[in-house]
N, C-alpha and C positions, 0 to 999 in steps of 0.2 A: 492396425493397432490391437489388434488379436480380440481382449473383452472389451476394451474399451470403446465408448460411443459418446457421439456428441450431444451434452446436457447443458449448452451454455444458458440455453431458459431459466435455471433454476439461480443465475446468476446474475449479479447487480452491475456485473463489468460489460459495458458498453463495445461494440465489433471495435479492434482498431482502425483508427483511419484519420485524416485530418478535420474529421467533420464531427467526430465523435464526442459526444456530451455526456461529462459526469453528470451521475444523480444526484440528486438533491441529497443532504444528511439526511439519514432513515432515523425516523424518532418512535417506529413502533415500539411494545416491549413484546420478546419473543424468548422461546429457550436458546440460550446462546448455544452453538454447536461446538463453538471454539473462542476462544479469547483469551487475553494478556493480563498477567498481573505485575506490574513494574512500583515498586518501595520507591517513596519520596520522601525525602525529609522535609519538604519545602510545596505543603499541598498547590500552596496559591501559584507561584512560579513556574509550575508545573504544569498547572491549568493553561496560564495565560500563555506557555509554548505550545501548547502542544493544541490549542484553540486558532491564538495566532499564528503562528509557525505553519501546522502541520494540516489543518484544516478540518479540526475534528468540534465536537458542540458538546455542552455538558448537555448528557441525558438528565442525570441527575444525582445528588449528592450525599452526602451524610457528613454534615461539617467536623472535618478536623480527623476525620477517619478514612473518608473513602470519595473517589468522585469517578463517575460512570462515562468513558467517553465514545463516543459514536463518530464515523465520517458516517460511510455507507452500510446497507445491509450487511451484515455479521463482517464489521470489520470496529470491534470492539475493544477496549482496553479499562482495567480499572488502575484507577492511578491509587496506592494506599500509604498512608501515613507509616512514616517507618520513623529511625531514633538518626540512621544514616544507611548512604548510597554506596555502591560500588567506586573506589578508584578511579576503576579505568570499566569501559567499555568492553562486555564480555567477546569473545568473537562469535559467538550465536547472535543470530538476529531474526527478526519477526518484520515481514513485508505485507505494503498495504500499497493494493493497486489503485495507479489513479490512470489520467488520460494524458496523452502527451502535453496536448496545451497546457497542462495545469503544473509541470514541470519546472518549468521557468518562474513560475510564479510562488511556488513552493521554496524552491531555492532562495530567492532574493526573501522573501517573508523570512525563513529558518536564521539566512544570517545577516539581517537586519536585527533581527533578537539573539542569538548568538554568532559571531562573524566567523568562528571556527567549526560552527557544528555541522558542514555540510561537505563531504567529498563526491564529485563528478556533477552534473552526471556523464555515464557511458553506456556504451552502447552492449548488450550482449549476445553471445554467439546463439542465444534461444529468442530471440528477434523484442525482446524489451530496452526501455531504456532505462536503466536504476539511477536512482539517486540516493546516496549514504549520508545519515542525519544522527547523530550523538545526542541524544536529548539531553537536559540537565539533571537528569537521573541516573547518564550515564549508561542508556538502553540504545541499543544498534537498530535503527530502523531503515531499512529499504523503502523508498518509494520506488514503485515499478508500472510501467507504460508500456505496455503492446503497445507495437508498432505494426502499421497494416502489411499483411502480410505479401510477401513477393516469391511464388512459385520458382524465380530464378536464379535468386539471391542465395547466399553459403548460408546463412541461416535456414534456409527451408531445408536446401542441403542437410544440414547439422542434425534436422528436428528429423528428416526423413529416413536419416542413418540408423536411429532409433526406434522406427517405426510409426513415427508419428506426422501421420499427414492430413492435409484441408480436409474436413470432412465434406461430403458432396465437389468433390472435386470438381472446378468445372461450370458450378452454379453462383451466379451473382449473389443470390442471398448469404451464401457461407463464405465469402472474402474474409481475411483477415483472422479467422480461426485455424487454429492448428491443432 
């Protein structure tokens, strides 16, 4: 992978694998390195998807203006008071990884509160499994799951065509990274 080296340490996403446990929502406050800013017209409704729905927590708020949402470490969004949304669904989208288990669960939550907002999920050639979720803001969200990795499989194939292979090839502790 030429400069690249394996740092999954400095990250909140779990090895894939059947066994693998999301973290708990991160409620630190930190400098965000990245984050989303998605216009609501509709702060409250907004909250209660993307809380119930999508499995995020209010950090914290400033009513009627702004509300802070967290799942896990720097996977942050602000939701802000706007006059109105987008139409339609831009074709850009903003992905937030979860664990496989929590895929199914996800789904059925998103369209039990919207019964249209949710397409696949599917599986993809870089060995995740997405799931596409339309919020009611009208924002394109991926949910995305590593899946444990398999040295055999056309996705290691795919990833390896690119240069990107298991790091410590060969060692139990590094399964599931690519």
């Amino acid at each position: 992978m030429g400069d690249h080296y394996d740092a999954f340490e400095i990250s909140p996403v779990p090895v894939p694998g059947p066994d693998a446990v999301a973290p708990e929502p991160f409620r630190g406050i930190y400098g965000m390195p990245a984050f989303v800013t998605i216009p609501t017209s509709d702060l409250a409704g907004s909250l209660d998807f993307w809380i119930r729905g999508l499995g995020f927590v209010d950090l914290f708020s400033i009513p009627g203006r702004l509300v802070h949402l967290r799942r896990w470490a720097f996977q942050d969004v602000l939701l802000v008071a706007a006059p109105s949304v987008p139409e339609e669904a831009p074709a850009i989208s903003i992905s937030f990884s979860c664990v496989l288990n929590q895929i199914d669960s996800l789904v059925e939550a998103c369209r039990a509160l919207r019964p249209h907002s949710v397409d696949g999920p599917r599986d993809t050639p870089w060995n995740t499994r997405d799931v596409e979720v339309i919020t009611p803001e009208n924002a394109r969200i991926i949910l995305t799951a590593g899946k444990p990795f398999d040295p055999a499989s056309p996705e290691a194939r795919n990833l390896a065509a690119v240069g990107i292979t298991p790091a410590g090839a060969g060692r139990d502790d590094n399964e599931g990274h690519a």
